[in-house]
C-alpha positions in Angstrom: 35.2 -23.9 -29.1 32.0 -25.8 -28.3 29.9 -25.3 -25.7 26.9 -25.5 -24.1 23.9 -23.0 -25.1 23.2 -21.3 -22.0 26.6 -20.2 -21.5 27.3 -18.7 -25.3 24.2 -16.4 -24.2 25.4 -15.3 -21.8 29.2 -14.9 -22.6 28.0 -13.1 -26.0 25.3 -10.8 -23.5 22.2 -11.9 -24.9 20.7 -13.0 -21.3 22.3 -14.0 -17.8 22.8 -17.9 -17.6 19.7 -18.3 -15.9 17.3 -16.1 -18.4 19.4 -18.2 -21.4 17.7 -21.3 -19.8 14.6 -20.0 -19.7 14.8 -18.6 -23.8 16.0 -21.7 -24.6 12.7 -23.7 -22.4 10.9 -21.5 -24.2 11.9 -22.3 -27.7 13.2 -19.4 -28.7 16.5 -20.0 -29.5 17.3 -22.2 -32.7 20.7 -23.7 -34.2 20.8 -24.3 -37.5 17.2 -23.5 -37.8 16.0 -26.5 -35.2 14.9 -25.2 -31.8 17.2 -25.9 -29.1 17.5 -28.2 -26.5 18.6 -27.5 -22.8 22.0 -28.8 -22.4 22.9 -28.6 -26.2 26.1 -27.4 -27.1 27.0 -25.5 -30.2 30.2 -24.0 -32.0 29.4 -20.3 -32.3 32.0 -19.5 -35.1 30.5 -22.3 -37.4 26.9 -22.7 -36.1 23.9 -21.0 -37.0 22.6 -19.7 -33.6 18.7 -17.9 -33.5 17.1 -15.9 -30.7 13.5 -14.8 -31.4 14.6 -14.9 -35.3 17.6 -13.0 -34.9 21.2 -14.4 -35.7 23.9 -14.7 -33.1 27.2 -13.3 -34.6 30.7 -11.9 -33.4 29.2 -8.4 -35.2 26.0 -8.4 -32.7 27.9 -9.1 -29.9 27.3 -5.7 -27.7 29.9 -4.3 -25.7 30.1 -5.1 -22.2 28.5 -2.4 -19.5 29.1 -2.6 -15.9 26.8 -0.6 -13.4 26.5 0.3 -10.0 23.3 1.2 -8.7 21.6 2.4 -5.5 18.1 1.3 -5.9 15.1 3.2 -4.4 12.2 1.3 -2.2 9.7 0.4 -4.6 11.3 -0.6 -7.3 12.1 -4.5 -8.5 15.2 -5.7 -9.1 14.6 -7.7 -12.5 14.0 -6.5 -16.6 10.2 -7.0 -16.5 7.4 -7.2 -14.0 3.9 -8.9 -15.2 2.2 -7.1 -12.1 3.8 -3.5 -13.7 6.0 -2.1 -11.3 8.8 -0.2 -11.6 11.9 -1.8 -12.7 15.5 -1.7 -11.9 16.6 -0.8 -15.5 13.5 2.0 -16.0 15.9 4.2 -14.0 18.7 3.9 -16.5 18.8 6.2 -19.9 17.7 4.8 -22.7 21.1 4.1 -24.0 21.8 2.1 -21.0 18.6 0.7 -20.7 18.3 -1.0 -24.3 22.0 -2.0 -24.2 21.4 -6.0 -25.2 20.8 -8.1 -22.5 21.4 -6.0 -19.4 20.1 -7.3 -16.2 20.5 -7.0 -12.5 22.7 -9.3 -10.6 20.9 -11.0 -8.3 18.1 -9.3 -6.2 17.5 -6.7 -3.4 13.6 -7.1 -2.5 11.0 -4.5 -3.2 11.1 -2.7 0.2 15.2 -2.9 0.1 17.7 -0.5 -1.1 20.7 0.0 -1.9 24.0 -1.2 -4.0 22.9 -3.7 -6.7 25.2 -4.6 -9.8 24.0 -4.5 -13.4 25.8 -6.1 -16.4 25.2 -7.7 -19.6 28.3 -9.8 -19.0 26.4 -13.1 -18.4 29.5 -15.1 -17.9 30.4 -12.6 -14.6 27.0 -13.3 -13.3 27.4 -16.8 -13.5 30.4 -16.4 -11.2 29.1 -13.5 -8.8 25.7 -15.9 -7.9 27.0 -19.0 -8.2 27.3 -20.2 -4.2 31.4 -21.0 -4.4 31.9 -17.2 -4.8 31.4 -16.3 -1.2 31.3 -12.4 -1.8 30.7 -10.1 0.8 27.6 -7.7 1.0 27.3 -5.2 3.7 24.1 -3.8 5.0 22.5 -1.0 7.5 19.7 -2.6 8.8 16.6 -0.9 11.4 15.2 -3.5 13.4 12.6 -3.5 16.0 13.2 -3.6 19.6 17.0 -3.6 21.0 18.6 -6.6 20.8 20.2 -8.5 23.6 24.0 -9.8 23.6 22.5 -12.9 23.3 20.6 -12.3 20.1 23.4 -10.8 18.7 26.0 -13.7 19.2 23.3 -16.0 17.1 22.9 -14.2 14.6 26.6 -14.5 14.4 27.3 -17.6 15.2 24.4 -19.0 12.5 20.3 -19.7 12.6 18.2 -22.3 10.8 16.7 -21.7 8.1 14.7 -24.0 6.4 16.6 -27.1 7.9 20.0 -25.5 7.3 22.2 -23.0 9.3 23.2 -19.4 8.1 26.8 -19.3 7.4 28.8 -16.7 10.4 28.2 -13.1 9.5 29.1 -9.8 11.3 26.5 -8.4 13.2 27.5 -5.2 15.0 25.0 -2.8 17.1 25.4 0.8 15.1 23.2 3.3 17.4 19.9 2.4 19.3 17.0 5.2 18.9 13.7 5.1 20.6 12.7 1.4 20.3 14.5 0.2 17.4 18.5 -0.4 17.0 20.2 0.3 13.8 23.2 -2.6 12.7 26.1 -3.4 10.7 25.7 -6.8 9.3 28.0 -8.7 6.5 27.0 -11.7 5.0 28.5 -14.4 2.7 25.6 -15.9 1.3 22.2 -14.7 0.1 19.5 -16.5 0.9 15.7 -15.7 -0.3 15.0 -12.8 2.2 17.8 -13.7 4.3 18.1 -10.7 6.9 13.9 -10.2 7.3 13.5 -13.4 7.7 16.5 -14.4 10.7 15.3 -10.8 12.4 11.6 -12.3 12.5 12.5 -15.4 14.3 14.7 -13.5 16.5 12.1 -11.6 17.3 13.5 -8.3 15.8 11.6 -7.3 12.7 13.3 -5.4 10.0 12.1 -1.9 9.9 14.4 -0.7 7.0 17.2 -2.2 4.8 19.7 -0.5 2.9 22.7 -2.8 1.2 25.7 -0.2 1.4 28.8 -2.3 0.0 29.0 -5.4 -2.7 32.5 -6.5 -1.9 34.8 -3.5 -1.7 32.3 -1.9 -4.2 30.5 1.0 -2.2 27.5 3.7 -2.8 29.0 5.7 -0.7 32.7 7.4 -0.5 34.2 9.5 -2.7 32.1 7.6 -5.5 28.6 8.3 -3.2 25.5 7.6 -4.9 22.1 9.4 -4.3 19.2 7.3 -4.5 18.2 5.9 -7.7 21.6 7.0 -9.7 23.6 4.6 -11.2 28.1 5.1 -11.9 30.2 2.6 -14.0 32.2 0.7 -12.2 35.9 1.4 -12.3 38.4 -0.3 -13.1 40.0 -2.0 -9.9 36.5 -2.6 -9.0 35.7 -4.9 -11.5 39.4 -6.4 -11.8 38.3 -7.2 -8.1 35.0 -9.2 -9.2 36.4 -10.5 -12.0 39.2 -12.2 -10.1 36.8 -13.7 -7.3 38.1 -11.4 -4.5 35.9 -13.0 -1.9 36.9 -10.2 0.7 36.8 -12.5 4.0 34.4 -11.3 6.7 37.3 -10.1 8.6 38.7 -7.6 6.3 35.3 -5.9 7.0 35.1 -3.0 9.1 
């Protein structure tokens, strides 16, 4: 069946949808030996599809590997880093690690940690960022100060960012301690930096952020993990991403 470039890579788990773009920008993927254009479609049972040289065929195709991690401070969440910090996948075994195109899904910051997903199943990570999906993420957040009822319910009910308003979210008050407060807050969206940057203008600076939950997929539990190890995902828990279980706000506890 024909289709566009971008999603064969990633469907076949050469690169995420995204990084496909980018190979394909970069004129490193050919079909029948002319360099591709962005937006071309192909047949991949009858045409002759390139990456870096290297043929595209149903006996390359890798088998799918799907990962949970909780990642350390410290460490980026992407394949490679010009600046030469530590990446996500250096803290998988080599067998994982050079399993063809594996690659986080989406992105905790540097000075986050926490649950982040890895796969080379572009076509899932298509779906898991793409902004229809609405999955839940749960966090435990340190911020500064102790916040008042009133900070609280906007944080809730939605702040501007950029021109547009953060969708609702859950924002519960875990423990306060000295002269910082610890929350509970679960979001349907992911902006760039989303929980720094609404704590800033609320005046409560993040001190410490830890995602704990990616839908009903937990690092802790019965399936805990310490920091930096990784566990495959079972079964029902990626029968639950796969199906878009967008597990509403209010199924959160």
């Amino acid at each position: 069946m024909t289709a566009r470039l971008q999603k064969i890579l990633s469907q076949w788990g050469i690169a995420s949808r995204r990084q496909a773009e980018q190979l394909i920008l970069a004129g490193r993927v050919r079909v029948n030996g002319e360099i591709a254009k962005l937006g071309q479609t192909a047949e991949p049972t009858t045409d002759r599809i390139e990456v870096d040289g290297r043929l595209i065929t149903s006996q390359t195709r890798p088998e799918t590997v799907y990962l949970l991690l909780n990642k350390p401070v410290g460490v980026v969440s992407t394949c490679f880093d010009p600046q030469g910090r530590p990446t996500v996948l250096e803290l998988l075994p080599p067998q994982l690690r050079d399993c063809e195109g594996i690659h986080p899904v989406g992105r905790l910051d540097i000075n986050s940690s926490g649950a982040l997903l890895l796969t080379n199943d572009g076509d899932l990570t298509f779906r898991l960022t793409h902004p229809s999906h609405c999955i839940s993420k749960t966090y435990s957040v340190w911020v500064q100060g102790q916040p008042t009822n009133a900070v609280i319910n906007a944080w809730r009910n939605g702040i501007d960012l950029d021109g547009q308003d953060t969708l609702p979210a859950q924002v519960a008050v875990v423990k306060y301690q000295d002269d910082r407060t610890l929350l509970k807050i679960v979001l349907t969206e992911g902006r760039n930096r989303q929980i720094r940057r609404v704590a800033t203008q609320l005046g409560h600076p993040v001190l410490q952020l830890h995602r704990t939950r990616i839908g009903n997929i937990s690092i802790d539990g019965d399936c805990s993990l310490s920091i930096g190890s990784h566990r495959h995902l079972r079964l029902a828990e990626l029968q639950s991403l796969q199906s878009g279980d967008r597990l509403k706000l209010d199924s959160q506890t």
